[in-house]
Structure formats: structure tokens, C-alpha cells
C-alpha positions as CSV (number, residue, x, y, z in Angstrom):
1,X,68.7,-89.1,-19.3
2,X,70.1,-91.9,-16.8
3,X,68.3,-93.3,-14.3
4,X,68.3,-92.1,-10.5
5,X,65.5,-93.4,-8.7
6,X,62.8,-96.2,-8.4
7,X,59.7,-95.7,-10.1
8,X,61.2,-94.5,-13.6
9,X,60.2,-96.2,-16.7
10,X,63.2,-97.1,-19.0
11,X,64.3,-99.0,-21.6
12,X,67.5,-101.5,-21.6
13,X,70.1,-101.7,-24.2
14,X,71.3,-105.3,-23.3
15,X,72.6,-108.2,-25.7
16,X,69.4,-110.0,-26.2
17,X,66.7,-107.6,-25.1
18,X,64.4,-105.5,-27.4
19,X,65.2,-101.9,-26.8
20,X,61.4,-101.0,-27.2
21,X,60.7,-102.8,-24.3
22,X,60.0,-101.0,-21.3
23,X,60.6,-101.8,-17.4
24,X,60.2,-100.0,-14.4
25,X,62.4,-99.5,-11.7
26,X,61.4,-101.2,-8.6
27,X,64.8,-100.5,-6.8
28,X,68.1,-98.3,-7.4
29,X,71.4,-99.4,-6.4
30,X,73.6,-96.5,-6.5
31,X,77.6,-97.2,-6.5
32,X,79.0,-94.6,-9.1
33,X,79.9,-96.2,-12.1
34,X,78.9,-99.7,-11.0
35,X,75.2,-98.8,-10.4
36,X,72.4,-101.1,-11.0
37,X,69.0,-101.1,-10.9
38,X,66.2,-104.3,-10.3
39,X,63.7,-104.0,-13.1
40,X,60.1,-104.8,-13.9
41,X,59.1,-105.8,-17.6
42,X,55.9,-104.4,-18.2
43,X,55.5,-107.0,-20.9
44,X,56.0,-110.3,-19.5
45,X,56.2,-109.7,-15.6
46,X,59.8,-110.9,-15.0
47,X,62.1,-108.9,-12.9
48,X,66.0,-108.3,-13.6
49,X,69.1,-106.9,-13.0
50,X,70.8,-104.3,-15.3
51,X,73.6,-101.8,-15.1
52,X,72.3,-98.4,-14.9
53,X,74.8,-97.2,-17.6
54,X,72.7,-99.6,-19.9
55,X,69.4,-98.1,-19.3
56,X,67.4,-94.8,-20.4
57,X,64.4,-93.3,-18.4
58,X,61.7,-92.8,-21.2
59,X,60.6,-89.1,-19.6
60,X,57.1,-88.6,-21.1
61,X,56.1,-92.6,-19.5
62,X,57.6,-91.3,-16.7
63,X,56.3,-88.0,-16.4
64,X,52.7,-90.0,-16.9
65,X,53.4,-92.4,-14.3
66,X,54.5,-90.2,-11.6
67,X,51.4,-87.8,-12.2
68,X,49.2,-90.3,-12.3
69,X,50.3,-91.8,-9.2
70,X,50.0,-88.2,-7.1
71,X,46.6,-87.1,-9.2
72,X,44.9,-90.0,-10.7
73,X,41.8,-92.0,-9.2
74,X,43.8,-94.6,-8.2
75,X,44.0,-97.1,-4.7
76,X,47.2,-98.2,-5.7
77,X,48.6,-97.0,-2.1
């Protein structure tokens, strides 16, 4: 699955980048082919740029995410 929207967990196929890392999506710059999206790495902290045609949303993270976010015991917002 390709990315759409901010808040999905994904992982990056890039030149120097382990593809087991994961990053979330903190904004989604949609432009047809030439999408991009600004990305978290939930390892180290650093944020990024990638093509969106480089990245894939890991589903069940983000399925985990997104209902914790609406259900969990959180005060995140």
C-alpha cells in the first residue's frame, strides 16, 4: 500500500537507509507522481524528506496507531 496521508507508519526504500526502519508521516505532499512526504524516524528522531513512490505504509503499525490515538488512555491531544 502507498502512502496517502499523515500519520501512517512506513518504511523507506532509499540508498542508504535500512528498510526495517520505520517513520511516520508528519506531513503529505501530494503532486501525482512527484509526491513526497516529511518523515519521522522512530529510531533516532531525525526528520526527512522522501518520495512517496519510495515508501510503504506498514498497515498493522498503522492500524495500531490510529486506534490507539481514537481509544487509548492517552493526553497526547
Amino acid at each position: 500500500m502507498k502512502p496517502n496521508r499523515r500519520g501512517q507508519i512506513v518504511k523507506y526504500q532509499g540508498l542508504e537507509e535500512n528498510f526495517n526502519q520505520l517513520y511516520v508521516i508528519l506531513d503529505f505532499i501530494d503532486n501525482g507522481i512527484r509526491s513526497k512526504a516529511r518523515l519521522h524516524d522512530l529510531k533516532t528522531g531525525q526528520v526527512s524528506m522522501g518520495f512517496a513512490k519510495d515508501l510503504e505504509v506498514d498497515e498493522g503499525q498503522t492500524f495500531e496507531l490510529d486506534y490507539y490515538l481514537e481509544h487509548g488512555d492517552h493526553d497526547l491531544f
